[in-house]
LUMKOLNU-515860 format. One record per atom (N, C-alpha, C, O): residue in three letters; x, y, z; residue number from 1. Coordinates in steps of 0.05 Angstrom, whole numbers, always signed. Layout:
REM residues N
residu	u	v	w	num
ALA	X	Y	Z	NUM
...
***
This chain:
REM residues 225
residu	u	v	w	num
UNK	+157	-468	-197	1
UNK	+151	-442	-188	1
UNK	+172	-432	-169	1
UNK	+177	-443	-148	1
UNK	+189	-404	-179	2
UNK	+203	-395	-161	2
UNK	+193	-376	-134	2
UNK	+173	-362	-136	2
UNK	+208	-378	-111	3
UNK	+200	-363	-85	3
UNK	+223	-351	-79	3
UNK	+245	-362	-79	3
UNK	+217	-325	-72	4
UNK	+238	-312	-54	4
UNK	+229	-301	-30	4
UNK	+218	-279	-26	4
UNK	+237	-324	-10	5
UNK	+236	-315	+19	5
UNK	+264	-293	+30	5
UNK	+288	-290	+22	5
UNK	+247	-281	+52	6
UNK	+269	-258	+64	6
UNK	+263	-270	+87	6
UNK	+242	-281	+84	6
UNK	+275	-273	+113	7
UNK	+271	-283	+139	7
UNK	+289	-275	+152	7
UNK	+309	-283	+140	7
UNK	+297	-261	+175	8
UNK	+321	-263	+184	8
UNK	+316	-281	+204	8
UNK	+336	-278	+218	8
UNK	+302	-297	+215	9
UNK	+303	-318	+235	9
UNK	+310	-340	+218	9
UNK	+299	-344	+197	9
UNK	+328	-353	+226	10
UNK	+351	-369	+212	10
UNK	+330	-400	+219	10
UNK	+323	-414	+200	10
UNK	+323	-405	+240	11
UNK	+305	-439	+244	11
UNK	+278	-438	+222	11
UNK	+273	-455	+204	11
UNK	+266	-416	+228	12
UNK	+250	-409	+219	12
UNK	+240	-413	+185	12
UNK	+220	-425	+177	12
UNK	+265	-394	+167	13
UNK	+264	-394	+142	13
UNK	+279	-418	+134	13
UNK	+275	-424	+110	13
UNK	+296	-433	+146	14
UNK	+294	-461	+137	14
UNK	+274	-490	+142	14
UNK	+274	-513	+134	14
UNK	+259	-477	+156	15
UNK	+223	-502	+166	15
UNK	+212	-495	+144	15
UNK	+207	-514	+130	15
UNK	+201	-463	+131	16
UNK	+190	-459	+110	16
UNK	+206	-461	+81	16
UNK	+196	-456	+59	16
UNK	+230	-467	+86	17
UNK	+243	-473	+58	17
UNK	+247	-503	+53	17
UNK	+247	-511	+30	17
UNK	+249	-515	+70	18
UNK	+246	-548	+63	18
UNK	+217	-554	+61	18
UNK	+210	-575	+50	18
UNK	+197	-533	+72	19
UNK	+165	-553	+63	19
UNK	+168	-538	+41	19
UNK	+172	-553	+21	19
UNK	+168	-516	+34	20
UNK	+169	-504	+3	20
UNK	+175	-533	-16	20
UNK	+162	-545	-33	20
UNK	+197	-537	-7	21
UNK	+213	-549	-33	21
UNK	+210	-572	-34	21
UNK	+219	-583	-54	21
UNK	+189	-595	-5	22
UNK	+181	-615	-4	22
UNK	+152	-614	-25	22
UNK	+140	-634	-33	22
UNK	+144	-584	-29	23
UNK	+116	-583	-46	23
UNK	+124	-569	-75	23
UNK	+109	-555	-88	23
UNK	+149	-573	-82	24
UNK	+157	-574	-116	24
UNK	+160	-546	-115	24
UNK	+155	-537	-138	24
UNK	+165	-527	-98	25
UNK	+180	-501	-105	25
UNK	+209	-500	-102	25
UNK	+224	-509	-85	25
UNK	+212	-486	-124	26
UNK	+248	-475	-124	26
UNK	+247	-448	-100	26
UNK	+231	-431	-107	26
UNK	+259	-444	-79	27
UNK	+259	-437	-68	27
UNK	+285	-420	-57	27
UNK	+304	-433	-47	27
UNK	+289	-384	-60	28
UNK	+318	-379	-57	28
UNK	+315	-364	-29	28
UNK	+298	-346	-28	28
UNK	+331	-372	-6	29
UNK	+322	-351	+23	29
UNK	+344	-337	+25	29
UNK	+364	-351	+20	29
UNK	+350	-303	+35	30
UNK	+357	-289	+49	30
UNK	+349	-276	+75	30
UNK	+325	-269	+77	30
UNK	+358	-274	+86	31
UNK	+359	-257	+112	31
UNK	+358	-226	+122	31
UNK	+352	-216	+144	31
UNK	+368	-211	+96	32
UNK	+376	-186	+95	32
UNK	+351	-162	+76	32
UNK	+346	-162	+52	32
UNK	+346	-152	+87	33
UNK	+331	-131	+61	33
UNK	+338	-120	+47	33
UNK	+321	-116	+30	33
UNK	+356	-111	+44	34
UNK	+375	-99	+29	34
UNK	+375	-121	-1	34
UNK	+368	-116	-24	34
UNK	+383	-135	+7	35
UNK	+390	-153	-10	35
UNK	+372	-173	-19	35
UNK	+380	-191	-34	35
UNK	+346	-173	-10	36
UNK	+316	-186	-11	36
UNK	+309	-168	-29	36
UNK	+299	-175	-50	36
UNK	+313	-145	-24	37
UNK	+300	-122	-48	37
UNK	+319	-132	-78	37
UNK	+309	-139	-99	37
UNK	+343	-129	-73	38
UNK	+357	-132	-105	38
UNK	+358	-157	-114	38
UNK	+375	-164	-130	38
UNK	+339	-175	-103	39
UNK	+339	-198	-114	39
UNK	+308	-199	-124	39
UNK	+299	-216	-138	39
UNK	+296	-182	-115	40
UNK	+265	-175	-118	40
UNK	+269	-170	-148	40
UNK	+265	-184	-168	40
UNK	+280	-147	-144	41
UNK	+275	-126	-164	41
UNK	+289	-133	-196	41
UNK	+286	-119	-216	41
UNK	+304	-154	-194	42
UNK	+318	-172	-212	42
UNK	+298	-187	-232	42
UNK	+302	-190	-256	42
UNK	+276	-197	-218	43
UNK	+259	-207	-220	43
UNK	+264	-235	-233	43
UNK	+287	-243	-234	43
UNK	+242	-253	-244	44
UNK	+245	-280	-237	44
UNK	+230	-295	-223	44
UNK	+223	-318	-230	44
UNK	+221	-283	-198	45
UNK	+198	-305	-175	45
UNK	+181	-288	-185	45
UNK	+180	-266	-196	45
UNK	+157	-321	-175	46
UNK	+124	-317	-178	46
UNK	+113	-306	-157	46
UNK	+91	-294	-156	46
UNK	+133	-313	-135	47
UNK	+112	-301	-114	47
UNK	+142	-285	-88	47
UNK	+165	-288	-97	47
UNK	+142	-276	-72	48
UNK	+154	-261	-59	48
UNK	+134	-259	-32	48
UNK	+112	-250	-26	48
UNK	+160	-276	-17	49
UNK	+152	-285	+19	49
UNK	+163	-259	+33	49
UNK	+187	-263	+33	49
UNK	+158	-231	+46	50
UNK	+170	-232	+59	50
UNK	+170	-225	+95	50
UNK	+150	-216	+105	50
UNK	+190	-230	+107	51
UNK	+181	-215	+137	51
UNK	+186	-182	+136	51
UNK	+199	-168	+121	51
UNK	+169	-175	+158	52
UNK	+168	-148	+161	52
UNK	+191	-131	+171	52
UNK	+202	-112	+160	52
UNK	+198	-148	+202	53
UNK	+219	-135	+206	53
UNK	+244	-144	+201	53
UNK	+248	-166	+211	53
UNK	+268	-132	+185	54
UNK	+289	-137	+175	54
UNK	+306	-127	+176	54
UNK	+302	-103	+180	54
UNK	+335	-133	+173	55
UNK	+362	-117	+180	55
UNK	+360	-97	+143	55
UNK	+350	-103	+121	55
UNK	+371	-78	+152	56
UNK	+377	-61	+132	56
UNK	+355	-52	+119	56
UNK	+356	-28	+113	56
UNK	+331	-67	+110	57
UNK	+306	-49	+94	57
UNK	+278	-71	+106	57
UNK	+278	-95	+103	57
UNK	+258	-58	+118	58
UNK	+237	-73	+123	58
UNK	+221	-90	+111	58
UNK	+222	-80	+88	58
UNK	+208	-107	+108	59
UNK	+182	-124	+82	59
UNK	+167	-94	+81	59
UNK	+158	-95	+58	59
UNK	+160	-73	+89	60
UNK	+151	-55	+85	60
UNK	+159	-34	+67	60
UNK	+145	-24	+49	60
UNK	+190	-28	+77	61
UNK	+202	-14	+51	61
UNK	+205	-25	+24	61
UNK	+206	-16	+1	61
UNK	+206	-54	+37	62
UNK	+213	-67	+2	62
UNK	+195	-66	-16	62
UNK	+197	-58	-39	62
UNK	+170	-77	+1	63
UNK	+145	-79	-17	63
UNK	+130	-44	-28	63
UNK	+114	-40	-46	63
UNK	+141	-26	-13	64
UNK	+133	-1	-25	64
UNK	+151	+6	-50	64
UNK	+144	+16	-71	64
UNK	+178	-3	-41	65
UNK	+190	+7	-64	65
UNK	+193	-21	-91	65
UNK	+197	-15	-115	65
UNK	+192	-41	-85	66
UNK	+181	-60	-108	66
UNK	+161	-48	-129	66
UNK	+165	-47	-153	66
UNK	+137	-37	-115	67
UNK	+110	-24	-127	67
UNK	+120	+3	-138	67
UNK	+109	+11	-158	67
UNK	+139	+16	-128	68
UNK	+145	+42	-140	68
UNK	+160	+37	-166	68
UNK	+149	+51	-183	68
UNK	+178	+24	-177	69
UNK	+196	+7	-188	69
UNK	+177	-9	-211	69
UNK	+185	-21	-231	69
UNK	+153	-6	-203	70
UNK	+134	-28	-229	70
UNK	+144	-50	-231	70
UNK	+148	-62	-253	70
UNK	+151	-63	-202	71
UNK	+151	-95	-213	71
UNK	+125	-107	-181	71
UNK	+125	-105	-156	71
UNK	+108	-119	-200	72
UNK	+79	-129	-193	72
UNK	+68	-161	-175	72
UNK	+48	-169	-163	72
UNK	+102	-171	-182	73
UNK	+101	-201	-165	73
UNK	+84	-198	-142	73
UNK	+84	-176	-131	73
UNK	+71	-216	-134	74
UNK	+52	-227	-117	74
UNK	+68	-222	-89	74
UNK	+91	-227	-91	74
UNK	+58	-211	-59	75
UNK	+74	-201	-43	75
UNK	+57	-219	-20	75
UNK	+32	-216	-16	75
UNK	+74	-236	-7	76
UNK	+58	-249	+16	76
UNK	+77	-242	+42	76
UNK	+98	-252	+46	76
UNK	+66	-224	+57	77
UNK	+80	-211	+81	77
UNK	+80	-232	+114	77
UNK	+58	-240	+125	77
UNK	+92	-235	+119	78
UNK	+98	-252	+149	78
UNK	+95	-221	+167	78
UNK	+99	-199	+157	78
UNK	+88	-227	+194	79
UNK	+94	-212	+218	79
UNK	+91	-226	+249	79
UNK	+77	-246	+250	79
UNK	+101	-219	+266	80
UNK	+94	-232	+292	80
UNK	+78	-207	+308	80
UNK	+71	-212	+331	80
UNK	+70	-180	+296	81
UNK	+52	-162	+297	81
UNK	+22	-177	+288	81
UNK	+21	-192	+269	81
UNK	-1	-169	+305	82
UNK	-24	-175	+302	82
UNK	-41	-154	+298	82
UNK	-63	-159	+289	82
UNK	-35	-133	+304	83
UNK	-44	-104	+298	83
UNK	-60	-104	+263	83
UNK	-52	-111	+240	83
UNK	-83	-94	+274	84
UNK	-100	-78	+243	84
UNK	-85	-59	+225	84
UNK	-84	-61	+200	84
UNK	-72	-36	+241	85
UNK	-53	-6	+232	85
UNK	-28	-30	+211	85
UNK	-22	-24	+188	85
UNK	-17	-56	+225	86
UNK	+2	-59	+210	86
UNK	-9	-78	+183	86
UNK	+3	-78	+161	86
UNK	-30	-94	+190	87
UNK	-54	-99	+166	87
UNK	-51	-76	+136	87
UNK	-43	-72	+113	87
UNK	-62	-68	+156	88
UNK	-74	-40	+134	88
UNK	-54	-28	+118	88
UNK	-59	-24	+94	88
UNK	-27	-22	+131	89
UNK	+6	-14	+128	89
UNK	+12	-30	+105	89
UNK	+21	-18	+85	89
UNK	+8	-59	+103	90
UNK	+23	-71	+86	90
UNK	+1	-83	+64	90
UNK	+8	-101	+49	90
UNK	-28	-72	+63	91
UNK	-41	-78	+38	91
UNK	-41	-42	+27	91
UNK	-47	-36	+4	91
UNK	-33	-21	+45	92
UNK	-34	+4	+27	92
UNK	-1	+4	+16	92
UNK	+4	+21	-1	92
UNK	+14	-10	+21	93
UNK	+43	-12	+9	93
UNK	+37	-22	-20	93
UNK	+45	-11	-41	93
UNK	+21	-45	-16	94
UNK	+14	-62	-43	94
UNK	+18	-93	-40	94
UNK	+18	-108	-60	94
UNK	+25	-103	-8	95
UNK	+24	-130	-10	95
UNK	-3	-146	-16	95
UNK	-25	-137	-9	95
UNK	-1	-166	-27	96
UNK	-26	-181	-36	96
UNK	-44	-196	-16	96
UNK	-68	-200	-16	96
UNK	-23	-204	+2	97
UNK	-37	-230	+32	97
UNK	-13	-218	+53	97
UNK	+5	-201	+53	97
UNK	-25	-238	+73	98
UNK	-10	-231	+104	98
UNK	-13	-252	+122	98
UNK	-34	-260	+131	98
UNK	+6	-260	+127	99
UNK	-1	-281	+157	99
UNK	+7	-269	+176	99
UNK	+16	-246	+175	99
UNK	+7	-284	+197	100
UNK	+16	-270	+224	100
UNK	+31	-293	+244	100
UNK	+19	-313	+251	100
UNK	+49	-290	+250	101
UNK	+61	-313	+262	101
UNK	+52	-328	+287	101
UNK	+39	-310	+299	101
UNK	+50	-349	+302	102
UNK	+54	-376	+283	102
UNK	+38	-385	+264	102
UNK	+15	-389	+268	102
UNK	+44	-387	+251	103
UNK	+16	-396	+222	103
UNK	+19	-428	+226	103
UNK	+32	-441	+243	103
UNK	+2	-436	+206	104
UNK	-9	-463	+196	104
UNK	+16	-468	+170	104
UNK	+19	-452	+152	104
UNK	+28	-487	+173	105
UNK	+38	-484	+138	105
UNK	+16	-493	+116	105
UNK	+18	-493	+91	105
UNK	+5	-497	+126	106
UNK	-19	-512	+111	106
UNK	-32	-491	+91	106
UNK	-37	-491	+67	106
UNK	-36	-470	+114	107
UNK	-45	-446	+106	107
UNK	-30	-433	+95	107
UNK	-39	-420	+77	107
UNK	-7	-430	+100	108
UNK	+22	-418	+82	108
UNK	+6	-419	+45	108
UNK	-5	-402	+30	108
UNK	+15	-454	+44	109
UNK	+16	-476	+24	109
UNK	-13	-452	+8	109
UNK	-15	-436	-10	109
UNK	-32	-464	+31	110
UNK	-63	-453	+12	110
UNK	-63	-414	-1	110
UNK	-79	-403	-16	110
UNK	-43	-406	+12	111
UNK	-42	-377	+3	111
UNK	-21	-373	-19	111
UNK	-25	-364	-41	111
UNK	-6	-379	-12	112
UNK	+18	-376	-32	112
UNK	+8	-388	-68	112
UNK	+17	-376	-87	112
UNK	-17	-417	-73	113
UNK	-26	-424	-90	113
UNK	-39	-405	-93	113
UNK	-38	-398	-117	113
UNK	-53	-393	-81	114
UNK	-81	-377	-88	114
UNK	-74	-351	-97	114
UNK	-91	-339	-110	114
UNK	-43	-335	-91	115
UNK	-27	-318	-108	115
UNK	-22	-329	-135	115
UNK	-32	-317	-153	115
UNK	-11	-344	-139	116
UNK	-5	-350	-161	116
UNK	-20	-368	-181	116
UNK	-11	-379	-201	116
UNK	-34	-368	-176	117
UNK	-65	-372	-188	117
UNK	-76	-347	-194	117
UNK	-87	-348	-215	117
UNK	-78	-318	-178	118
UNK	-90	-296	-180	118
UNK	-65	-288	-206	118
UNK	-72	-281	-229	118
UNK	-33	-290	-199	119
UNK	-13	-276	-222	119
UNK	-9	-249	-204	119
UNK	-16	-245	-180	119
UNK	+6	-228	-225	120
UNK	+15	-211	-215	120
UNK	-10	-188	-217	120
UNK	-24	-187	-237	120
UNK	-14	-171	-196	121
UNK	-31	-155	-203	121
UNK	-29	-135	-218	121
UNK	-7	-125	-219	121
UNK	-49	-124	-231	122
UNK	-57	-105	-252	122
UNK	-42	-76	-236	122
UNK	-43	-75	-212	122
UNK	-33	-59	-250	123
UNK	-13	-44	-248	123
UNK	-45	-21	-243	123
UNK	-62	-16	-260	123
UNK	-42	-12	-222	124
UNK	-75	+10	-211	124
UNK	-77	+34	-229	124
UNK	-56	+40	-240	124
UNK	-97	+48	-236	125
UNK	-106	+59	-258	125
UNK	-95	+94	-243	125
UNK	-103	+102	-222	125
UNK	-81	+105	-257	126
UNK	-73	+138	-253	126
UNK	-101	+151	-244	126
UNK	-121	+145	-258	126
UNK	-106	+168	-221	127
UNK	-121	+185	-217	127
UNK	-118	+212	-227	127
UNK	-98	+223	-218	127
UNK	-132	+226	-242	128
UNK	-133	+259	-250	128
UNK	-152	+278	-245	128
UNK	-176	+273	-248	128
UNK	-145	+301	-236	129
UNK	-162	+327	-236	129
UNK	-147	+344	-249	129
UNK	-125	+351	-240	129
UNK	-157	+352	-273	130
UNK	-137	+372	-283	130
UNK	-112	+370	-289	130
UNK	-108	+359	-311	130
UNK	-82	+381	-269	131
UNK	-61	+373	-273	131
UNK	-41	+360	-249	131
UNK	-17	+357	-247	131
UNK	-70	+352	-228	132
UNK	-64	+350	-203	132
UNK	-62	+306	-209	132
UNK	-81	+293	-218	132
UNK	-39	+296	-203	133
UNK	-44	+263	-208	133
UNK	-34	+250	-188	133
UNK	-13	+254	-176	133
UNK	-52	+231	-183	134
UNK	-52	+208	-156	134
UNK	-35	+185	-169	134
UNK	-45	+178	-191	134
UNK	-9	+170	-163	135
UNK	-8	+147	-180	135
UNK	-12	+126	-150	135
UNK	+4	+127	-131	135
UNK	-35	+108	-151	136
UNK	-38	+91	-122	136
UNK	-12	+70	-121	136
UNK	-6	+61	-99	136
UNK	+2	+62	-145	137
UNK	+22	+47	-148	137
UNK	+47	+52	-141	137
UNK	+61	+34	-133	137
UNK	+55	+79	-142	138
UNK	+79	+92	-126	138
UNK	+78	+108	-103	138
UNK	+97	+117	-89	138
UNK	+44	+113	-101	139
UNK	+37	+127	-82	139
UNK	+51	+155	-79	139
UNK	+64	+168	-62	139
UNK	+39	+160	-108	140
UNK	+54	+192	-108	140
UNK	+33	+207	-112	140
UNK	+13	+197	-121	140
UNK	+34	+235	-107	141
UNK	+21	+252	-116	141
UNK	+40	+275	-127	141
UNK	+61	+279	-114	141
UNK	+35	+292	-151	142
UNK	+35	+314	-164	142
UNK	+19	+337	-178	142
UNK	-4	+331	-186	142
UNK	+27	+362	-182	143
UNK	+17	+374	-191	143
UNK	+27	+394	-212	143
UNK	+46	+406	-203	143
UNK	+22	+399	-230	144
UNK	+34	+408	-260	144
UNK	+71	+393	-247	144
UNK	+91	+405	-240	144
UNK	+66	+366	-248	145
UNK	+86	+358	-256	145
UNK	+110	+366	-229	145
UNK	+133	+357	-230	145
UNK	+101	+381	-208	146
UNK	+122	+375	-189	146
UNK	+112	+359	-170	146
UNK	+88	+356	-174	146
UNK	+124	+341	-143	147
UNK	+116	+325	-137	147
UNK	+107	+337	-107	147
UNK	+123	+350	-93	147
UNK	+84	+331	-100	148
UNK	+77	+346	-68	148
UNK	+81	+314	-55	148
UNK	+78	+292	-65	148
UNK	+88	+322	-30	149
UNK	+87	+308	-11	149
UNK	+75	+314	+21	149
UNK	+79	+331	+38	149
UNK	+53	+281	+19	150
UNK	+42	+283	+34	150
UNK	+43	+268	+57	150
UNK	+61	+251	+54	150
UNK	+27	+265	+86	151
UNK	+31	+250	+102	151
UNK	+7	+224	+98	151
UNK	-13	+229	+83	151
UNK	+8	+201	+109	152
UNK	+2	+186	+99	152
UNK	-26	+186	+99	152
UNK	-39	+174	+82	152
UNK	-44	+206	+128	153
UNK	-69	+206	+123	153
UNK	-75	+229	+106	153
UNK	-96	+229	+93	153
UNK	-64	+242	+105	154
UNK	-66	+265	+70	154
UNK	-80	+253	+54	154
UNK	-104	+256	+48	154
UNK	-53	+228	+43	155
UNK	-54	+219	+21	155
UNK	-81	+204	+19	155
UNK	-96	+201	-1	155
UNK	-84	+196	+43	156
UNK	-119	+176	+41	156
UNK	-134	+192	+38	156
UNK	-148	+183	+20	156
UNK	-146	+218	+47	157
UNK	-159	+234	+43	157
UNK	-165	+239	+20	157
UNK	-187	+231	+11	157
UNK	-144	+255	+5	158
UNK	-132	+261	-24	158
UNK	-152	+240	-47	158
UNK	-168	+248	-64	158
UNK	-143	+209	-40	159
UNK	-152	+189	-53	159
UNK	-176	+188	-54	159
UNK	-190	+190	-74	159
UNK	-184	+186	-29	160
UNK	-214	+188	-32	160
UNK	-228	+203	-36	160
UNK	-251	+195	-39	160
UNK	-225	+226	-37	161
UNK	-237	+255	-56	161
UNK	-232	+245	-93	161
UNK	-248	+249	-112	161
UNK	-210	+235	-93	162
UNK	-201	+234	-123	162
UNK	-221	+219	-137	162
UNK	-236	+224	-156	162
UNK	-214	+197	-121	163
UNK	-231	+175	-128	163
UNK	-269	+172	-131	163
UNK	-281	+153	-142	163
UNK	-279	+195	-119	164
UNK	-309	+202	-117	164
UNK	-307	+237	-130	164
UNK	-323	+254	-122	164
UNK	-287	+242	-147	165
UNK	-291	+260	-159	165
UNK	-314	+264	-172	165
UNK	-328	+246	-183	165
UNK	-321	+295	-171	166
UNK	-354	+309	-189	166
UNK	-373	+305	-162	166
UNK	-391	+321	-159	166
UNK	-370	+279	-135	167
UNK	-395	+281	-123	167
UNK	-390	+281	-95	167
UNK	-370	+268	-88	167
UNK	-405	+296	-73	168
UNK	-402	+305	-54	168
UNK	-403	+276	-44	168
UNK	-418	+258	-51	168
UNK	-376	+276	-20	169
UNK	-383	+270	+2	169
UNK	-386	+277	+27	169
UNK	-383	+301	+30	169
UNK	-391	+265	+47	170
UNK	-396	+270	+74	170
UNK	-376	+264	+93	170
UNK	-369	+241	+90	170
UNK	-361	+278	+115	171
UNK	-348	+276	+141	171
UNK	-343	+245	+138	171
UNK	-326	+232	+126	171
UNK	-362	+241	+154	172
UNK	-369	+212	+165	172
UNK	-361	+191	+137	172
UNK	-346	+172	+142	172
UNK	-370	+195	+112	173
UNK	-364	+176	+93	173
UNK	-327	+178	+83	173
UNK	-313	+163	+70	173
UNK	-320	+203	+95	174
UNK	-286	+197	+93	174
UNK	-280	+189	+117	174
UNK	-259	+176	+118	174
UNK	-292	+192	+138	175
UNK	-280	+176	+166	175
UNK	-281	+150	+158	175
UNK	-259	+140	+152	175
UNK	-301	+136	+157	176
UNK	-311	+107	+154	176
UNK	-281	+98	+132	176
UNK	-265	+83	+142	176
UNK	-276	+106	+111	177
UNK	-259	+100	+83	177
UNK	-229	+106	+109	177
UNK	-215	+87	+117	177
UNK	-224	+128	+116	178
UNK	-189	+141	+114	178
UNK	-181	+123	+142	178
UNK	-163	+107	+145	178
UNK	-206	+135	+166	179
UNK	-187	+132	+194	179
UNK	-205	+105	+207	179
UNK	-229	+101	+200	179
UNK	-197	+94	+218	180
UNK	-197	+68	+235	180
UNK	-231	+69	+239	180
UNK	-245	+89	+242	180
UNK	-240	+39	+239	181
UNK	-273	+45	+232	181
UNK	-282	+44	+269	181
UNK	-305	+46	+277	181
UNK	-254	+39	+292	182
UNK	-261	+43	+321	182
UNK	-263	+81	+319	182
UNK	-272	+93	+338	182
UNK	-254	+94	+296	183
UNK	-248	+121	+312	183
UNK	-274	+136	+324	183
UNK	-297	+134	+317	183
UNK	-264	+149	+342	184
UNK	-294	+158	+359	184
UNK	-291	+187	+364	184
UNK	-309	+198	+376	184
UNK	-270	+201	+357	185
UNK	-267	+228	+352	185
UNK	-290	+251	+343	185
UNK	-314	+247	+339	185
UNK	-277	+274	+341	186
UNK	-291	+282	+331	186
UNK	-291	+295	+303	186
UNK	-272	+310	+297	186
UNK	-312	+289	+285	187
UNK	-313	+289	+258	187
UNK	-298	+322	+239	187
UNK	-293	+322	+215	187
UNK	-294	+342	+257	188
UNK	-286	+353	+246	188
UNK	-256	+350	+240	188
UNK	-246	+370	+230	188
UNK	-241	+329	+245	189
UNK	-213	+319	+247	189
UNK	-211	+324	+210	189
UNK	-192	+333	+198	189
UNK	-239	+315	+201	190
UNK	-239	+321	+167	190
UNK	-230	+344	+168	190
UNK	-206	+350	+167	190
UNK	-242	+356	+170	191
UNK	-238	+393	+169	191
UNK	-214	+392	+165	191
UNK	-203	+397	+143	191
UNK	-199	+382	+193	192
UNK	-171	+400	+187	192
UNK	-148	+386	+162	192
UNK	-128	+393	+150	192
UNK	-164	+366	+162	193
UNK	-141	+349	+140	193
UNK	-146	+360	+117	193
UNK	-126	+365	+103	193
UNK	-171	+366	+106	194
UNK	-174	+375	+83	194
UNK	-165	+402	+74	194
UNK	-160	+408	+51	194
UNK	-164	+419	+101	195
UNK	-142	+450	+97	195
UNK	-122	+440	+96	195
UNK	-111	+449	+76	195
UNK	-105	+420	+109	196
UNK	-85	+406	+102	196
UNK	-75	+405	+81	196
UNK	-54	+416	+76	196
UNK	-90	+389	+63	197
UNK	-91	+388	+31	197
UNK	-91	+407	+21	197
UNK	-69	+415	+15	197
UNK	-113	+422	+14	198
UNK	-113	+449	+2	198
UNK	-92	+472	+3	198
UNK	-91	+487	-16	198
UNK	-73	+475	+29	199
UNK	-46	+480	+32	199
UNK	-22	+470	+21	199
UNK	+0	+481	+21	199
UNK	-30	+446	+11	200
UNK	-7	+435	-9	200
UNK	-12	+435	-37	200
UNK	+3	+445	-53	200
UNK	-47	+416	-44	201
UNK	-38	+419	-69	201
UNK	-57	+437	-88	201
UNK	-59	+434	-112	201
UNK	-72	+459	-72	202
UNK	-82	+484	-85	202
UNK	-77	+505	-90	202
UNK	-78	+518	-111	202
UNK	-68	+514	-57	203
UNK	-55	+548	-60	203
UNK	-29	+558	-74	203
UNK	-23	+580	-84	203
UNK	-14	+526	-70	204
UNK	+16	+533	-74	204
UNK	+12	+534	-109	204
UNK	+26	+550	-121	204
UNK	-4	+519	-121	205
UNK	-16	+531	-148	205
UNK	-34	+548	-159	205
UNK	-34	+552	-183	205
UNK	-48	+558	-143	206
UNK	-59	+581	-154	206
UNK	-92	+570	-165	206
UNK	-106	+580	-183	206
UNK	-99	+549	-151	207
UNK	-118	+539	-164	207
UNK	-142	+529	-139	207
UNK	-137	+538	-117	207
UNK	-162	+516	-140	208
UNK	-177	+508	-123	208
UNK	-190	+482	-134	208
UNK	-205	+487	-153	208
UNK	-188	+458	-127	209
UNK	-206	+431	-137	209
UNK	-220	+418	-110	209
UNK	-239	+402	-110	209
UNK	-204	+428	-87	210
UNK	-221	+413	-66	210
UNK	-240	+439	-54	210
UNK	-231	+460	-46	210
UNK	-277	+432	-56	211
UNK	-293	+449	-55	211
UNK	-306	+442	-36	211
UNK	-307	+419	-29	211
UNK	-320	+462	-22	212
UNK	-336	+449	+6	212
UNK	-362	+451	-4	212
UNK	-366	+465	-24	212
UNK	-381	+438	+8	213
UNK	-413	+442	+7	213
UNK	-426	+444	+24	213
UNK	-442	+426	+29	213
UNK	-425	+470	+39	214
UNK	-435	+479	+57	214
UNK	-451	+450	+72	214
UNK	-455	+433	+55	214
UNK	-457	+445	+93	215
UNK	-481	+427	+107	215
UNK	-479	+407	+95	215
UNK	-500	+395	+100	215
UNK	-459	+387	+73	216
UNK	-467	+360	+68	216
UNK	-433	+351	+71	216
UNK	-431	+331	+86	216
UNK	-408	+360	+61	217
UNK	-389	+356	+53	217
UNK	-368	+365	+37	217
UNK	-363	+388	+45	217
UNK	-355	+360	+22	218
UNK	-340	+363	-2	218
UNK	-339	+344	-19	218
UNK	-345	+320	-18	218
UNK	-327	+365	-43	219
UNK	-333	+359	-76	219
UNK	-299	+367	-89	219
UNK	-286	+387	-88	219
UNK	-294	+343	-101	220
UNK	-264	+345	-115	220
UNK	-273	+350	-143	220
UNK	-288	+334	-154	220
UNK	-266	+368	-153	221
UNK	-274	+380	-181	221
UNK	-247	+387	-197	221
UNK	-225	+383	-188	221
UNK	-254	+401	-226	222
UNK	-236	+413	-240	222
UNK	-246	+445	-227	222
UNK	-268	+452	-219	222
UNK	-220	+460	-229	223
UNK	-217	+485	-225	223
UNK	-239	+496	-242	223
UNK	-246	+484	-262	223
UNK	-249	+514	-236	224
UNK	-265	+532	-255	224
UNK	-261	+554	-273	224
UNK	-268	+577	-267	224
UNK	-250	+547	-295	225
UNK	-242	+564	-314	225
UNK	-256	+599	-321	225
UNK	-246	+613	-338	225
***
């Protein structure tokens, strides 16, 4: 089984490349992102180690743009961050697992099997309303085919309307899904995100899919002909 570790701590990615290779992996390490990415994207490894922060392109940029690129290898992210926001950051990118530094190698060992045992994941299913499309894999959105761009809690918003298309939800049931389950704000923070949306990907077409329901929520629909 091939591995491509990225590390730029030099002691470090050689401790995890000699137990690698003491447990029957072929094992290739760089230091650089830049060059972690074009060895990614080459493809070849089963599984893909990488750290977060890196000279020239992050484990974050890589692994977003790996996923944009349609290649699906198994993504196990390192950090010396313990933060939830950067959790969250690198499973909405599309990494598969996460440790957090200092780990167990043990635990390394037990995750890295349990990727490649799982394989590469299933390439996520296109969202549609009409001519409005979510792709969760490149994390794009469009509409008749040009591409809107959004900010990142947009895009969660967006998703989760898409994704419970035809049926109302509630404030509170997109808080709970989009923003941090500590947030203690106040609930109309929906409100404004969802004019948010509707300023990008309704008016500027001439159309309407995100609908309110008076006293319960909103409803992501097809336009009404």
């Amino acid at each position: 089984m091939r591995i491509l570790l990225v590390e730029d701590e030099p002691r470090l990615a050689e401790l995890i490349r000699r137990g690698l290779v003491a447990e029957g992996f072929v094992v290739e390490v760089t230091s650089d992102g830049r060059v972690g990415f074009d060895e990614a994207i080459g493809g070849g490894f089963d599984v893909l180690v990488l750290d977060i922060m890196l000279p020239s392109m992050s484990g974050y940029e890589i692994v977003r743009d790996l996923r944009k690129a349609q290649v699906w290898t198994p993504v196990l992210m390192l950090s010396a961050k313990d933060g939830e926001y950067d959790l969250a950051d690198a499973f909405d990118l599309g990494a598969d697992d996460y440790l957090i530094k200092p780990f167990s190698f043990v635990v390394l060992i037990a995750r890295l099997r349990a990727l490649l045992r799982r394989g590469a994941p299933a390439r996520p299913p296109m969202l549609r309303i009409d001519d409005l499309e979510l792709d969760p894999a490149r994390h794009q959105v469009t509409r008749a085919g040009v591409e809107v761009q959004l900010t990142g809690r947009e895009y969660g918003v967006l998703e989760f309307l898409m994704r419970h298309a035809g049926t109302v939800v509630t404030k509170q049931e997109i808080l709970q899904s989009v923003w941090d389950v500590n947030y203690e704000g106040d609930d109309n923070i929906v409100e404004v995100y969802v004019g948010y949306l509707r300023r990008k990907v309704d008016v500027p077409f001439g159309t309407q899919t995100i609908h309110t329901v008076r006293g319960v929520g909103y409803r992501m629909s097809p336009a009404a002909t």
